[in-house]
C-alpha positions as CSV (number, residue, x, y, z in Angstrom):
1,X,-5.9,5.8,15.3
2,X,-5.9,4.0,18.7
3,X,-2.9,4.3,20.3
4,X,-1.5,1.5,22.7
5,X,-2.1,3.2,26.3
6,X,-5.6,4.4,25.2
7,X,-6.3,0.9,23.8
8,X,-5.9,-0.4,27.0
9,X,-7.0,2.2,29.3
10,X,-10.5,1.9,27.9
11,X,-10.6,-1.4,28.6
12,X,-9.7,-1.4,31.8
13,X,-11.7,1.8,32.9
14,X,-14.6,-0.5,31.6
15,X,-13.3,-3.0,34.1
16,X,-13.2,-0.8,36.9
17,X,-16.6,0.5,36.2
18,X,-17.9,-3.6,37.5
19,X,-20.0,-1.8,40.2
20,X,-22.1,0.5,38.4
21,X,-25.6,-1.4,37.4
22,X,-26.3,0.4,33.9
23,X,-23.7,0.7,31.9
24,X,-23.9,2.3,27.7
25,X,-25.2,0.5,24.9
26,X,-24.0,1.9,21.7
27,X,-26.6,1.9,18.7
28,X,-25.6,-0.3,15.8
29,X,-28.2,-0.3,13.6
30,X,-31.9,0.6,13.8
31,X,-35.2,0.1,11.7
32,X,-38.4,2.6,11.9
33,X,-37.0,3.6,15.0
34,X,-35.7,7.3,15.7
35,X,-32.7,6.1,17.4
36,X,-29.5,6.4,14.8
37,X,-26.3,4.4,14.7
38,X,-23.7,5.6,16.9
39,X,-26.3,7.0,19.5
40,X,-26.1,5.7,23.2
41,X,-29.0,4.3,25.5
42,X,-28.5,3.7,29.0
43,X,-28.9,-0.2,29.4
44,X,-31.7,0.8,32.3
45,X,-33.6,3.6,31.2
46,X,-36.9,2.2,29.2
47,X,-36.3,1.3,25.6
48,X,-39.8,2.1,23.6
49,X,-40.6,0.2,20.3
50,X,-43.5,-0.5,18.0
51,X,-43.9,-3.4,16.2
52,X,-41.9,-4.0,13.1
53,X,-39.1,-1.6,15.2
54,X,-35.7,-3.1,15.4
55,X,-32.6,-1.9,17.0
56,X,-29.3,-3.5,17.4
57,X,-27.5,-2.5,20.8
58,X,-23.9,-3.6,21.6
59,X,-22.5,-3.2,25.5
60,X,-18.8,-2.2,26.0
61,X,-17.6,-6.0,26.4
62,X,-18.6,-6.3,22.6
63,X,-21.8,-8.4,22.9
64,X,-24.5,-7.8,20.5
65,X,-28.3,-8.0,21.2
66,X,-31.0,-7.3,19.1
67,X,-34.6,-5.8,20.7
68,X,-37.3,-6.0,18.5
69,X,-40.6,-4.1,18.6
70,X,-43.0,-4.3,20.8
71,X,-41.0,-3.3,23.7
72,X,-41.3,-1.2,26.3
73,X,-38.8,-1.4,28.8
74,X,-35.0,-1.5,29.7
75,X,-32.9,-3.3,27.0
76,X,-32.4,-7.3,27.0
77,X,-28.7,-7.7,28.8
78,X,-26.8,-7.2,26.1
79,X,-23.1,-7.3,27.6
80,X,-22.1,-5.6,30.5
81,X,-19.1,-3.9,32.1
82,X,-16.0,-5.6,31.3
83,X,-14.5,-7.3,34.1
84,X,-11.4,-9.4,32.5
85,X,-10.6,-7.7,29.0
86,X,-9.1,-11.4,28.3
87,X,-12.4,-12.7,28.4
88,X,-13.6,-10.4,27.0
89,X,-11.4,-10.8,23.5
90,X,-12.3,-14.4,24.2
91,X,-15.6,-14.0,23.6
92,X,-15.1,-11.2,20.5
93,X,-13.6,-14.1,18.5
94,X,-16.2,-16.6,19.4
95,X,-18.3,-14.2,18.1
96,X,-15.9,-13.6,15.2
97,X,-15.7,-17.6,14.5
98,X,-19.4,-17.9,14.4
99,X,-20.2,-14.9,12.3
100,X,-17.6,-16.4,9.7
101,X,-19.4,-19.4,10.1
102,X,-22.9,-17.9,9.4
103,X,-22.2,-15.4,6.3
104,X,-19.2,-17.5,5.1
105,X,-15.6,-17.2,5.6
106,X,-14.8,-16.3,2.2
107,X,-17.6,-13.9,1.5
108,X,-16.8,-12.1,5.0
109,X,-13.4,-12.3,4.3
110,X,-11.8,-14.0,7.4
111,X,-9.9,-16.1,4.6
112,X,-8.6,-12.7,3.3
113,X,-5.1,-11.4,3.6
114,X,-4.1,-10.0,7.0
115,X,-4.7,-6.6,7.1
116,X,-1.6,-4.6,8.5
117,X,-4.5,-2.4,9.5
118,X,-8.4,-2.6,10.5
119,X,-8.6,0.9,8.8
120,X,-7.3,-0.6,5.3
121,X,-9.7,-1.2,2.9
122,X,-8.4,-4.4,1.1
123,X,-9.4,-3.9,-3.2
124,X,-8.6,-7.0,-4.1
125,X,-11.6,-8.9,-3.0
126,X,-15.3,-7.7,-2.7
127,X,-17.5,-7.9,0.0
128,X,-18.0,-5.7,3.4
129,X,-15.7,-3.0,4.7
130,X,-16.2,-0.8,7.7
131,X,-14.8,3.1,7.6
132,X,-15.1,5.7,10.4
133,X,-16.8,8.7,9.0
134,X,-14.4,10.9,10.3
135,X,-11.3,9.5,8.2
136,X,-10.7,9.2,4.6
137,X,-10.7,5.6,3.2
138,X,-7.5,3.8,3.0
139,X,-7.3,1.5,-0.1
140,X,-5.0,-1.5,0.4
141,X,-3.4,-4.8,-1.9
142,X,-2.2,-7.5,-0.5
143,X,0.6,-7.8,-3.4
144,X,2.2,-4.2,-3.6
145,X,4.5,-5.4,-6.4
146,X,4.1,-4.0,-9.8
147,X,2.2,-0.3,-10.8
148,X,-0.7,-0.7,-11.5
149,X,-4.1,1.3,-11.7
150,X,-7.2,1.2,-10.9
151,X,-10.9,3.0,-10.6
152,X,-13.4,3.7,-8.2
153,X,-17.7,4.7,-9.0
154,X,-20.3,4.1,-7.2
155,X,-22.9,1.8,-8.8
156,X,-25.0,4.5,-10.7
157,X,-21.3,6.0,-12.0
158,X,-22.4,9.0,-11.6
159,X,-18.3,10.1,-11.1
160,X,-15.4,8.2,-11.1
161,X,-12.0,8.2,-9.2
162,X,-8.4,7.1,-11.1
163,X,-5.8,5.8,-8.6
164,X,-2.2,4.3,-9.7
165,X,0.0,2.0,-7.8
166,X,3.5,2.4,-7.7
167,X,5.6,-0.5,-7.8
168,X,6.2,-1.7,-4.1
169,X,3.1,0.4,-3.0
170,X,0.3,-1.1,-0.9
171,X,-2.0,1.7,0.0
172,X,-3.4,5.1,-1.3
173,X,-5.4,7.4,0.8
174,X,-8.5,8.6,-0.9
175,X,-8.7,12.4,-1.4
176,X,-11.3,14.5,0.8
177,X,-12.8,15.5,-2.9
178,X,-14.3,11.9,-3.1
179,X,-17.5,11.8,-0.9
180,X,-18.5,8.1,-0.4
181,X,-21.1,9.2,2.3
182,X,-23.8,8.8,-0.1
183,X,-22.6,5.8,-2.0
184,X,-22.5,3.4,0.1
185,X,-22.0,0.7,-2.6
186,X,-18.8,1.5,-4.8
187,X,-16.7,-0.7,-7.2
188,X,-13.5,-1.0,-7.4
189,X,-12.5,-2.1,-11.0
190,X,-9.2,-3.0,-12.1
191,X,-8.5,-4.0,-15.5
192,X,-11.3,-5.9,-17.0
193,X,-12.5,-7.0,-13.5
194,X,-14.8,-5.5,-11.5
195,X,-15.5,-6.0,-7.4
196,X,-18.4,-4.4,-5.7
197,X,-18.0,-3.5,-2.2
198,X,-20.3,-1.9,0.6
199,X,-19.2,0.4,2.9
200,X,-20.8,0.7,6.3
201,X,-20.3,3.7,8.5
202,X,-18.9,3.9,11.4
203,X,-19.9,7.3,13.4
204,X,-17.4,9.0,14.5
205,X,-17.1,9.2,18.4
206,X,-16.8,4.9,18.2
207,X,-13.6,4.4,19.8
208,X,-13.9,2.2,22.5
209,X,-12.1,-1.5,21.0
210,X,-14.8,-3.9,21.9
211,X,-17.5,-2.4,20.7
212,X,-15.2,-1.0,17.2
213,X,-15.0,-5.1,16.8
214,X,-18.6,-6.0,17.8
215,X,-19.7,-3.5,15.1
216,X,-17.2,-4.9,12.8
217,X,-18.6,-8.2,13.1
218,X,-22.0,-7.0,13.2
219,X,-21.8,-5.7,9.5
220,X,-19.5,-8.6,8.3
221,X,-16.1,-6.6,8.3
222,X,-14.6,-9.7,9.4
223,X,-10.9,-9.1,8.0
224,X,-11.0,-5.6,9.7
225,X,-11.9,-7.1,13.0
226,X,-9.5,-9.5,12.7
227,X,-6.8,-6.9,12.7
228,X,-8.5,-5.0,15.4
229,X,-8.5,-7.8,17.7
230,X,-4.8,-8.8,16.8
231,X,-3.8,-4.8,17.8
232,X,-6.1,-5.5,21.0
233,X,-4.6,-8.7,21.9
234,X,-0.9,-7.8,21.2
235,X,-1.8,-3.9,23.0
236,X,-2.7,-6.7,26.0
237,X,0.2,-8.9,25.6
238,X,2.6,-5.8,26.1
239,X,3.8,-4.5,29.6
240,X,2.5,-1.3,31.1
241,X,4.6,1.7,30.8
242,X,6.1,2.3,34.4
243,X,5.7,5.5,35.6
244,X,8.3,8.0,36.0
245,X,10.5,8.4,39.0
């Protein structure tokens, strides 16, 4: 969980960091390289790719740049140290209103239900969800009225999870027994219907909020970030703590 004062200390402590000239760049995804989501490049140290190499950097104001093979050299700018965290939230749901636009709203789920949570992983709809891969998934229904069950496989069923709703319950946290690390493709069935979801990733160690969102939006976990950048903006919105006299 990020708490309120962390939120927004790593925000501004990206702020205050405006002078330094190379700031992180925080692996999102990678192809044929040996680089591995979650890993860290320094935005000026030399960045070495074949062709057909791909990898997806995001800087710690959220913005997202691709660098495709042949390269050799420091990454393309892709976002630097963040000097106004308004802005910067500003331009996290640009990037949020255009990513809806380009994989759908629907399908990325920015029509969804609002999420109490960016953590909760919403059943009732398929599609992309993000997890950290240092907490247990956290199923979620938008309508916590009746009991009601439900089941969890991955697509080769090769096990299977039963879960029951209470009445008035909204989410169940998934046991440690159930290891989704290697299915990264589940569905959730409920009665007679079925909804496939993926689950991408998130290694742990990702905690700082821009680039949580960025990778949100990067993998279509639009709904999540939504809820992210809610916590972010109302986290912004409050008044600092005053210190003790």
């Amino acid at each position: 969980m990020i708490r309120a004062p962390r939120l927004i200390a790593a925000i501004l402590v990206a702020g205050a960091a405006g002078h330094a000239a190379a700031y992180p760049l925080v692996v999102v995804d990678a192809r044929g390289s040996q680089l591995r989501p979650g890993a860290r490049v320094d935005s000026a140290a030399p960045l070495s790719l074949k062709a057909g190499e791909r990898v997806v950097l995001v800087g710690p104001d959220g913005r997202v740049n691709t660098v495709q093979g042949p390269h050799n050299g420091p990454p393309a700018a892709a976002g630097g140290p963040v000097q106004n965290p308004r802005l910067a939230l500003a331009a996290l749901i640009a990037t949020r209103n255009d990513r809806a636009s380009t994989v759908g709203a629907v399908r990325s789920g920015a029509l969804a239900a609002t999420l109490p949570s960016p953590w909760l992983i919403d059943v009732s709809r398929p599609g992309e969800r993000c997890i950290r891969d240092d907490a247990p998934p956290v199923w979620w229904r938008p309508a916590a009225t009746d009991a009601a069950s439900f089941v969890v496989y991955p697509v080769d069923r090769s096990w299977r999870a039963d879960f029951q709703w209470k009445p008035g319950q909204d989410s169940i946290t998934a046991p440690a027994l159930i290891r989704l690390d290697s299915a990264k493709m589940i569905v959730i069935k409920t009665g007679t219907q079925e909804r496939a979801i993926r689950l991408n990733i998130i290694p742990a160690g990702i905690d700082d909020p821009a680039v949580l969102v960025a990778w949100m939006l990067e993998k279509a976990c639009v709904q999540q970030a939504d809820a992210l950048m809610r916590k972010i903006e109302a986290d912004l919105a409050a008044p600092l703590a005053q210190p003790a006299p």
